[in-house]
Each structure stands twice: as C-alpha cells, then as structure tokens.
N, C-alpha and C positions, 0 to 999 in steps of 0.2 A: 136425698141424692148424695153421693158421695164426690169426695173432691179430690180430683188430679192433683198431683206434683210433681213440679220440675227443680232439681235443687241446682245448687250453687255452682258445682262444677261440673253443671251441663250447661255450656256455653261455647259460642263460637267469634267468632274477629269479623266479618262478614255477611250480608247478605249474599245465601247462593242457593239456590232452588234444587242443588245437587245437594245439600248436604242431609242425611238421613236422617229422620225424624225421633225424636227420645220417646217421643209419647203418641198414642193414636186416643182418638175421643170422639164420642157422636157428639153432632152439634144440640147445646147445649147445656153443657158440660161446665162444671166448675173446675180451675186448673191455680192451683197455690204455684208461686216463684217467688223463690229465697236467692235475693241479688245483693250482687254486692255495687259498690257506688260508680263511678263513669271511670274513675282511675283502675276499675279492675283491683283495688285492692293495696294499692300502689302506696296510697298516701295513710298516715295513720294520722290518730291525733296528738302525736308527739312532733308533726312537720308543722316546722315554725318557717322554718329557711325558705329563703329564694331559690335556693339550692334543690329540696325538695320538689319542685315544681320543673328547673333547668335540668334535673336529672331521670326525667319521669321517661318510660318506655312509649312512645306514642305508638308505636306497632301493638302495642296491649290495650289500647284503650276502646272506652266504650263498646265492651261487651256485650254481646246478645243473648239469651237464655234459650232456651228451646233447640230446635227447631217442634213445631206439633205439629201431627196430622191432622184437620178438621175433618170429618166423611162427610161425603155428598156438595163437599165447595167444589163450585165449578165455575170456570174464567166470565166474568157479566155479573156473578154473584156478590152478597156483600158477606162483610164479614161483622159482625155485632160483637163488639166487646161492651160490656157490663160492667164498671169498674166497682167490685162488693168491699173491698177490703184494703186498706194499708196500714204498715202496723213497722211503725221506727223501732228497730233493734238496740239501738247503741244512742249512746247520750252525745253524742257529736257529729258536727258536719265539716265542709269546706268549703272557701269559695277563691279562685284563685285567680292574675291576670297571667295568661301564657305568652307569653308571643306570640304575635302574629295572627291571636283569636282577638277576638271583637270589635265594634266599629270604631273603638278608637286606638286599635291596635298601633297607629302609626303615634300616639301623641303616649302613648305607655307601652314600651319596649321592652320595659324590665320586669322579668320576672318575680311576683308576690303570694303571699297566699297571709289565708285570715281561718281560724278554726272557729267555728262555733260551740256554745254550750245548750245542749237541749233540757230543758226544762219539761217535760212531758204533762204533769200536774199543772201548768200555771199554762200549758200550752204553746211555748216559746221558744225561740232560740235569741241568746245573745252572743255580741263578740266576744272574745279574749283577750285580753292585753301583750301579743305576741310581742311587743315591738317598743316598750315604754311610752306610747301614743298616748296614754291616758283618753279616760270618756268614754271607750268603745261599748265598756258594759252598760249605756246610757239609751243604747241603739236594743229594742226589740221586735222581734220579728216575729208575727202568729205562725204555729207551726200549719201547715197547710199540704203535706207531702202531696206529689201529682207524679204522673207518669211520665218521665220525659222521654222514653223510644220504645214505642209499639209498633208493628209492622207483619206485613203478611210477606212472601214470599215474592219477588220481581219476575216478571214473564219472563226476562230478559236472559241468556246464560252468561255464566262467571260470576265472581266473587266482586262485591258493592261496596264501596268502607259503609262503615255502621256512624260516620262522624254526620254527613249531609242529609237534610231529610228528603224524604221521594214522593211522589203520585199515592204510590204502596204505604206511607207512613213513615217510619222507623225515626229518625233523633227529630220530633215535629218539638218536642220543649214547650209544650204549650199547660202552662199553669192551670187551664179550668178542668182537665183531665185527670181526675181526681175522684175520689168515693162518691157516688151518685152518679158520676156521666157516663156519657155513651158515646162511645167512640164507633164511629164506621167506617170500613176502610174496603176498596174494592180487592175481587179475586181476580189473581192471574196467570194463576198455574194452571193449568187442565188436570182435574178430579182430587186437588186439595191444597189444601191453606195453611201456612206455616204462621204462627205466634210466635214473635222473639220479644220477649221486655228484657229491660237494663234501669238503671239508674233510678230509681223514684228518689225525688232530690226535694228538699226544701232550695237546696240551689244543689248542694251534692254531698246529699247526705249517707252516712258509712250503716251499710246492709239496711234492708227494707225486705219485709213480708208482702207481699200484694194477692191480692186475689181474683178473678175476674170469670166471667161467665161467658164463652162463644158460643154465641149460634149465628148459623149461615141463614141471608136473608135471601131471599128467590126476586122478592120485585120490586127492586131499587135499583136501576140498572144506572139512573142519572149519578149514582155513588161513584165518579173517578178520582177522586182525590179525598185525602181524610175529611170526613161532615163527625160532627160530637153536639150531641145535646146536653146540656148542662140546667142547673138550677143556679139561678141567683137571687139573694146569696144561696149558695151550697148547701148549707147546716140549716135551712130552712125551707120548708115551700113554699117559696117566690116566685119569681119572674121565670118561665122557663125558655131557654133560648136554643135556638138552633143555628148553627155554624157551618158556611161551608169553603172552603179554601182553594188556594193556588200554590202552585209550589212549582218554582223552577228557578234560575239564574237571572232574569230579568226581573227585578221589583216591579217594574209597571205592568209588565207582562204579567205577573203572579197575581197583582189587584186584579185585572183586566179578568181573570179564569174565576176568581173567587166572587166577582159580583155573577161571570157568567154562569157558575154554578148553582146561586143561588138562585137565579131566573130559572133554570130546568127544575130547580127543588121546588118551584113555587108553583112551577105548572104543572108538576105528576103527582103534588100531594093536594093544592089547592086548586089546580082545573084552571089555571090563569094564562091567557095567554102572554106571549113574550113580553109585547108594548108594556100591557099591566104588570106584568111582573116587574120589568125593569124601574117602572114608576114608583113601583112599593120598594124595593132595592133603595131608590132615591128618597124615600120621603120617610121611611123606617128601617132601615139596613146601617149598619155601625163597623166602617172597616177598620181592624185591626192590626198590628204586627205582629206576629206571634213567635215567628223564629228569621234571627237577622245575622246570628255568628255565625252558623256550622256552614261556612263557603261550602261547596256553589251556588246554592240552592236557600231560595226564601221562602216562608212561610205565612202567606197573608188571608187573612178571614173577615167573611163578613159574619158578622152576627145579627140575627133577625127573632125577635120576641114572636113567641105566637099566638101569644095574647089580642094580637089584633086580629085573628082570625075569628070568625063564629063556626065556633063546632059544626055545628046543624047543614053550615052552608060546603063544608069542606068534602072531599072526594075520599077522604079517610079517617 
C-alpha cells in the first residue's frame, strides 16, 4: 500500500471545518507528516535567552498540518488513527516556562527556556549547560517521541486556537500516544474528517517524521471524546490498556465524563450494564491527568486493562 504525504508547509493556525483539504484518502490509508516543533519554527538551538521565549510570535504557534479528507466519515463515526512511525530529525529539543502557561505559572513569571541534546544511539536526551547551572548533563531522559495534537475537524463553524484541547482532540499532550497506540476520536463534520498533527515532542522537540494509518470506524458510536489504546510498557507486549477521557474547563467535571465514558465503553464492548460498569470503573479504572496547561480545557483519563476481561465471555 502506498503512503500519503503532507509536508511542512501545509499547515494552518486553526481549527476550522472551512478550511480546504491538501489531501483526499480512502479510509485506511497511510499518511507521512513532516512537522515542525509547537514554536512553528520559531526557536532554534542556538535560543539560550529569556529573550528568545519573551519574544516568540504566539499568533504562530502551535501549528496544525493537513487539513485531509477521510471518504465515507460521517458525523457518529470514529476515526482510528494508528500511530506506525516516529522518526526525530534533528538532534535537539526544547522545553521552556512562558508566562502565564502552566500550573504554576503564578509562582514562575519569568521567562526560561533549557535545550536539549538528543543522543539517538543511547536513546536519550540531556540538558545543556545554558546558564553556568552546572549538573544538568546529570539529568537523562529516554527518548520516547509521542504525538502531542491530533484532531479531526469541529462540527462547530469558525476558526478554534490549535493551543486548548477539544471533545474532537487536537493539543490532548498525552505521552502514551506514541508508536503502537491507537488513537480514536469522534466525527463531526457531515461526509468527512480532517487529520491535523503538530508537534511530536519528547517535550518539544525540533522537526519529527510521524506516520499513521486512518480508517473510519462505523460502530463506536460511544467514541465522544478521544479513547487510545496503548501497550504497557510500549516497546513490549504487555499490559494492554484502554483509555477514555473528559475534556472541558471544569476538572471535576472532565473526571466526571472520563469515568462516564468508560462506563458506555464497558457496556457496548463488554455487554455490562451501568451499575456493573461503574463498580469495575471503581475497583480497576486508574484516573489520570493527562493535559492541565493549554487553558481552558482539561484533559483527564481513566485507564482500564483488559486483561480482566475473558475473551470468550466479551461481546467483541
């Protein structure tokens, strides 16, 4: 089967269901995106400064690739991405405090940033000594690239920042998304589904390769909010887990959608009803944080093994 590509400067600033498509594909299809990092490009690995960070375009950030056509997605449907491939171009990354991002944006005001050095061979990245801090090359971190903003198209019209994550997906920043998982995300366009990736970051790291596989699923209807199956650990066949989340502006609110999605996931794939469901929620369901900076909107998951289930006894 041959493989789609969406290159570098087919990118837009936006979710918008108006915007025309680069690429058309039957469902499932393989599609390559050659991106570059959430800064758009912005930062190089010569930004050592505070400066570099105070000076950054925020109207350019966080880029989206595509738009694609999937054929035959239709609103109720899901969308199945396949994450086959990530592949680090450049031997550096970054990781920076902006203001007025992250939970403790109010006790770090000042603008920082730290480069990394990617080790590809040894599979790591370390700091750099930006600052005469000494030790930092003491800190190693497994390279582990993941997808941090997949997203389908919003029912909704007008233009969406690409910064908060949605129902639809887009900046979810969730680490297990990554080579092996499975990402699902509902449709809500009527007769087709837009793919936008950005950023595949060890935290934010400069150009990535990704590769991934759509097809449109027909009976998953309970799919309102991103669900991704993963292996744990990943680079092995282990534990394999099932995830389903809440995402909106209310954190308790967002736990509240994420246990209740996994209750409808338990009863259209395992025939359980509610009570049951929510008892197995309680007694083997693991809730997560997954995305807590990009305001307004939060990202919380539960994670459920399905390991406890017996095949034989399950409805799929």
């Amino acid at each position: 089967m041959s493989v789609h590509s969406v290159k570098r400067d087919q990118y837009h600033l936006a979710w918008d269901n108006k915007i025309p498509p680069v690429l058309r594909i039957p469902s499932g299809s393989a599609v390559t995106f050659d991106c570059l990092d959430a800064s758009n490009g912005q930062i190089r690995s010569t930004s050592i400064s505070p400066k570099d960070i105070s000076s950054l375009d925020f109207s350019q950030l966080d880029q989206v690739n595509g738009p694609i056509y999937v054929e035959d997605a239709q609103p109720g449907d899901t969308l199945q991405i396949d994450v086959l491939n990530i592949e680090i171009s450049e031997d550096w990354g970054w990781t920076a405090l902006t203001p007025g991002f992250g939970l403790l944006a109010d006790e770090f005001p000042e603008p920082e940033i730290r480069i990394w050095k990617i080790d590809k061979e040894r599979g790591v990245a370390y700091l750099t000594d930006t600052g005469g801090r000494g030790g930092v090359g003491n800190v190693l971190i497994p390279l582990r690239p993941f997808a941090g903003e997949m997203g389908v198209a919003r029912g909704e019209m007008g233009a969406f920042s690409t910064i908060p994550p949605y129902n639809t997906g887009g900046n979810i920043d969730t680490r297990h998304v990554t080579v092996g998982s499975t990402l699902y995300l509902p449709v809500e366009v009527p007769g087709r589904s837009f793919l936008l990736v950005m950023d595949m970051r060890l935290k934010e790291m400069e150009k990535f390769v990704v590769t991934v596989r759509l097809t449109v699923i027909k009976d998953k209807p309970y799919v309102r909010t991103p669900h991704f199956r993963i292996q744990i650990p990943v680079e092995s066949a282990g534990e394999e887990l099932y995830c389903t989340t809440g995402v909106g502006p209310d954190i308790r609110e967002a736990t509240r959608d994420a246990v209740r999605n996994m209750i409808s996931f338990l009863g259209a794939e395992y025939g359980l009803d509610r009570s049951t469901a929510y008892m197995i929620c309680s007694v083997a369901g693991e809730l997560r944080m997954h995305e807590v900076v990009d305001m307004p909107n939060y990202v919380i998951g539960m994670m459920m093994p399905k390991s406890i289930f017996d095949k034989e006894n399950s409805k799929k």
